[in-house]
C-alpha positions in Angstrom: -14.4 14.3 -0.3 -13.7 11.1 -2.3 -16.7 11.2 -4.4 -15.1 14.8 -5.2 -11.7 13.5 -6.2 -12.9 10.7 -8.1 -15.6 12.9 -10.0 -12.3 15.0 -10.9 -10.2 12.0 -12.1 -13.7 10.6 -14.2 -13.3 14.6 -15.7 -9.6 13.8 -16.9 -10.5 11.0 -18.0 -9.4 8.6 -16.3 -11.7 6.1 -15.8 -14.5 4.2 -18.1 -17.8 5.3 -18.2 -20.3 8.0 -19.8 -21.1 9.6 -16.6 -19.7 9.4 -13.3 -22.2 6.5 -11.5 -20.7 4.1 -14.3 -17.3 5.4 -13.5 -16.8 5.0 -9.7 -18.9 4.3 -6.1 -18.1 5.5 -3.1 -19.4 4.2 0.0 -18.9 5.5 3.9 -22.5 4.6 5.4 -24.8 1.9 7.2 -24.7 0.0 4.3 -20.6 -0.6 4.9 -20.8 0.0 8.8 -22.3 -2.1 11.4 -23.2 -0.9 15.0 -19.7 -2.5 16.3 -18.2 -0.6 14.3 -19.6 2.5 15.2 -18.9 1.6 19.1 -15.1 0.8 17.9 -14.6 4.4 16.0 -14.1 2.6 13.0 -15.1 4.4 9.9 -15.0 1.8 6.4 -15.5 3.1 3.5 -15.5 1.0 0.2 -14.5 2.2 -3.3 -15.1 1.0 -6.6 -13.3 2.6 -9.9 -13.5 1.5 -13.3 -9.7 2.5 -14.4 -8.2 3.0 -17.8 -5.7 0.7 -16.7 -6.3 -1.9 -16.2 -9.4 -2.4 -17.9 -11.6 -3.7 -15.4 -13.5 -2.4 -11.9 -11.5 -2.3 -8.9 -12.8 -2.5 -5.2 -11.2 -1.2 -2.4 -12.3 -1.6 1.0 -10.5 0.7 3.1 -10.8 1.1 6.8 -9.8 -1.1 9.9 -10.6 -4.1 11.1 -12.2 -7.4 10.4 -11.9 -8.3 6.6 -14.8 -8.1 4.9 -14.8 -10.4 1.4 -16.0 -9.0 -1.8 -19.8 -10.8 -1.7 -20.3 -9.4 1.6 -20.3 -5.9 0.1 -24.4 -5.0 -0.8 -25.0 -4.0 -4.7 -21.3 -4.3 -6.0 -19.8 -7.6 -7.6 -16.1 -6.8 -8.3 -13.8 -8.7 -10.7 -11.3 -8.2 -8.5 -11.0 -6.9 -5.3 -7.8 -5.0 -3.0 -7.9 -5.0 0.5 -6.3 -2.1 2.4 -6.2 -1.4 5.9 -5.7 1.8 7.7 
């Protein structure tokens, strides 16, 4: 569902990149959920987007819970990172 709305905003033209996996990431699995998460109902899912404006890639961890810093996220280094909480 979020890969979907992002691949339509990449369409418009709203973010950098030739082709959407230079555009954006999207990521709801193991790899930003631990078992105690999974026991708590948590779900965290972690977004990266490459906007127009400003001209830079943004992370956003969004979920609940613990906050997680920017090099603990596996395969993405951010220039700057948001933190959001559900």
């Amino acid at each position: 569902m979020i890969e979907n709305f992002l691949s339509n905003e990449w369409r418009i033209g709203a973010m950098f990149g030739d082709k959407p996996e230079k555009a954006f990431v999207a990521r709801g699995d193991r790899s930003t959920i631990i078992r105690n998460d999974l026991d708590q109902g948590r779900l965290i899912c972690v977004v990266g987007v490459a906007p127009r404006k400003p001209a830079e890639f943004v992370i956003f961890r969004i979920g609940n819970g613990r906050l997680i810093l920017p090099t603990e996220i596996p395969n993405l280094s951010p220039t700057r990172s948001v933190q959001l909480a559900t």
